[in-house]
KOLFI-455351 format. One line per 10 residues: their letters; for each residue x, y, z of C-alpha. Coordinates in Angstrom, 1 decimal, always signed. Layout:
<rs>
A) X/Y/Z | ...
</rs>
This chain:
<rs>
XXXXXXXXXX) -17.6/-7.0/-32.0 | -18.9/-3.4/-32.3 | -20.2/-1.1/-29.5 | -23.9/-1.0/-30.0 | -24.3/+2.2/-28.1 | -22.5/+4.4/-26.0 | -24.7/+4.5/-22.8 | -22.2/+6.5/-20.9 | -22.8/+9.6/-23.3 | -26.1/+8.5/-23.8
XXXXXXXXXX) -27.7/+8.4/-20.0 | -24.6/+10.6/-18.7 | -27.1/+10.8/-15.3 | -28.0/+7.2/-15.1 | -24.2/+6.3/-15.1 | -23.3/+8.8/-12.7 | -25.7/+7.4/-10.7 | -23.8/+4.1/-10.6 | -20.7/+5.3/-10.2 | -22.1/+6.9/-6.7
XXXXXXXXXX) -22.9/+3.3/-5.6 | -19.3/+2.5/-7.1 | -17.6/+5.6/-4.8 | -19.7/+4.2/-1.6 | -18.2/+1.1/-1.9 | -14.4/+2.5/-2.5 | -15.1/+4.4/+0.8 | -16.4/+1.2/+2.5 | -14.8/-0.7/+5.5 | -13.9/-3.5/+3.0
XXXXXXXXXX) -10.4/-3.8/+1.9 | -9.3/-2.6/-1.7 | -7.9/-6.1/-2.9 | -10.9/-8.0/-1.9 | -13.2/-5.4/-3.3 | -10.7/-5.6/-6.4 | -11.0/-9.4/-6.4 | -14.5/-9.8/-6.4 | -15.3/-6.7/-9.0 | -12.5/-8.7/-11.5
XXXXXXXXXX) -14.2/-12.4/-10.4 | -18.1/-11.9/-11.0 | -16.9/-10.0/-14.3 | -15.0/-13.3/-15.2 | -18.3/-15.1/-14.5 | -20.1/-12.7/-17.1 | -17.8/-12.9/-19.4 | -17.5/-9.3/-19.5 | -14.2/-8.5/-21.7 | -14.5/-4.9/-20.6
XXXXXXXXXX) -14.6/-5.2/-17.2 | -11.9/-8.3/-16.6 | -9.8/-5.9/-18.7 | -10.2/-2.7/-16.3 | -10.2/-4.4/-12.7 | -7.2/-6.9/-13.4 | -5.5/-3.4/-14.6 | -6.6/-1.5/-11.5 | -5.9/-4.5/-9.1 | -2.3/-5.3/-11.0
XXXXXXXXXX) -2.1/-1.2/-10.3 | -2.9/-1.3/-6.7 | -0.5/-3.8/-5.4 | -2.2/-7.1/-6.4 | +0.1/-10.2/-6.9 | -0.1/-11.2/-10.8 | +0.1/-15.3/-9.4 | -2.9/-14.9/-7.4 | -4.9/-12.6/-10.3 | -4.1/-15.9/-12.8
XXXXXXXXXX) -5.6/-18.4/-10.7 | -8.9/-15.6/-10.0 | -10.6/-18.1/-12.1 | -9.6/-21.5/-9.9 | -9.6/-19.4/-6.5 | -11.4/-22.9/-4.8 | -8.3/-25.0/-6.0 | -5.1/-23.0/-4.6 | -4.1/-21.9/-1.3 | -3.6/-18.0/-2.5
XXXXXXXXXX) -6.6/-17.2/-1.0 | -7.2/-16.7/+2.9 | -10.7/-17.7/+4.1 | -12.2/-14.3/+4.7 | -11.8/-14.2/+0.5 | -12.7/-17.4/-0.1 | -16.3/-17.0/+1.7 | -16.8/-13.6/-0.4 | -15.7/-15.4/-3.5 | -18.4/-17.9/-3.5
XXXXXXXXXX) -20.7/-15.8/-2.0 | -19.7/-13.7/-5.4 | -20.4/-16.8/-7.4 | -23.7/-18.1/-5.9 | -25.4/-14.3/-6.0 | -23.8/-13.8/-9.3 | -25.5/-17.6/-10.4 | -28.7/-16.9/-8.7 | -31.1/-18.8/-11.4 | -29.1/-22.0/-10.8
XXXXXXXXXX) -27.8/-21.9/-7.0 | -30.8/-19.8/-5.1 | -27.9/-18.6/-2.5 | -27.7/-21.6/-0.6 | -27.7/-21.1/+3.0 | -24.4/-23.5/+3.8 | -22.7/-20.4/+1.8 | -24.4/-17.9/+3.6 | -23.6/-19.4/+6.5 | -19.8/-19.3/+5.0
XXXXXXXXXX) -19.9/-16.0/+4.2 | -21.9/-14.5/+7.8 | -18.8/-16.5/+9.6 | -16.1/-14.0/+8.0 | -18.2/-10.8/+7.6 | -19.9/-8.4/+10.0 | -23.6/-7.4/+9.4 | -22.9/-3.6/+7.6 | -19.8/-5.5/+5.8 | -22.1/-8.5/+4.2
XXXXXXXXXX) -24.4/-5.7/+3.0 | -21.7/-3.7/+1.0 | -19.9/-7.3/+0.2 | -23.9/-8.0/-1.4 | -24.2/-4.6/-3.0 | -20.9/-5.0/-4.5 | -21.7/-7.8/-6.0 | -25.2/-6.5/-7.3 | -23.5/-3.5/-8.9 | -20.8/-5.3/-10.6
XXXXXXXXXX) -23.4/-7.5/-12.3 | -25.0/-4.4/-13.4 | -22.4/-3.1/-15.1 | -21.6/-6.2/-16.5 | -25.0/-6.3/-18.1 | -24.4/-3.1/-19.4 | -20.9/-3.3/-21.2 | -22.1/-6.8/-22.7 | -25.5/-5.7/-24.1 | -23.9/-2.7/-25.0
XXXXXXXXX) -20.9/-4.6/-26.5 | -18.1/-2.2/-24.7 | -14.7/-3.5/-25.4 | -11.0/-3.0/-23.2 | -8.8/-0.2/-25.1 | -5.7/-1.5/-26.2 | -2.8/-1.5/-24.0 | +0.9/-0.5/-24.9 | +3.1/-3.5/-23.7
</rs>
């Protein structure tokens, strides 16, 4: 596949924009590996090549076990997970599948018995913004740069 048009050169402003949101939530009360773990896990959802690529790297970067980044994708299956994650993780899945699972109030529920009020709204807006640029590196067909082994 071919990039279909380079929207970070092309709305330079719009992009800077997000990246505020992205800086906001960097800065946020909620720790770096979750945040890492639930950028990397609604991107695997996507299927967005770019962005699995570039938060697997930074979370690999940042101290992130490589056992627990492999089984991402099976997080409701193994024990690698505590439960603070796993609530964010399906909270993640059910915003990120909206159209089929309506955010279902037993996750909700989940999710509320982990997080406090101002931490479920950047754990929300997290999620939103990662869909975003999900949407935009697959309709814009973005792909990872190659790494040197």
């Amino acid at each position: 596949m071919s990039l279909r048009l380079p929207y970070w050169t092309i709305a330079p402003e719009a992009v800077k924009r997000m990246m505020a949101v992205n800086s906001y939530l960097v800065r946020s009360a909620l720790e770096p590996s979750l945040r890492h773990l639930i950028w990397l896990r609604v991107s695997q959802i996507n299927g967005c090549a770019y962005c699995v690529d570039l938060h697997a790297h930074e979370a690999l970067r940042d101290g992130e076990s490589l056992q627990r980044l492999n089984c991402l994708v099976t997080w409701a299956e193994t024990p690698l997970f505590s439960d603070r994650e796993r609530s964010a993780l399906a909270w993640a899945e059910a915003l990120t599948k909206v159209s089929e699972t309506h955010a279902p109030d037993e996750i909700y529920e989940l999710v509320r018995a982990h997080f406090q009020d101002k931490e479920l709204v950047d754990l929300t807006l997290m999620i939103a913004a990662m869909n975003a640029w999900n949407r935009m590196a697959i309709g814009f067909r973005r792909q990872p740069f190659r790494r040197e082994p």
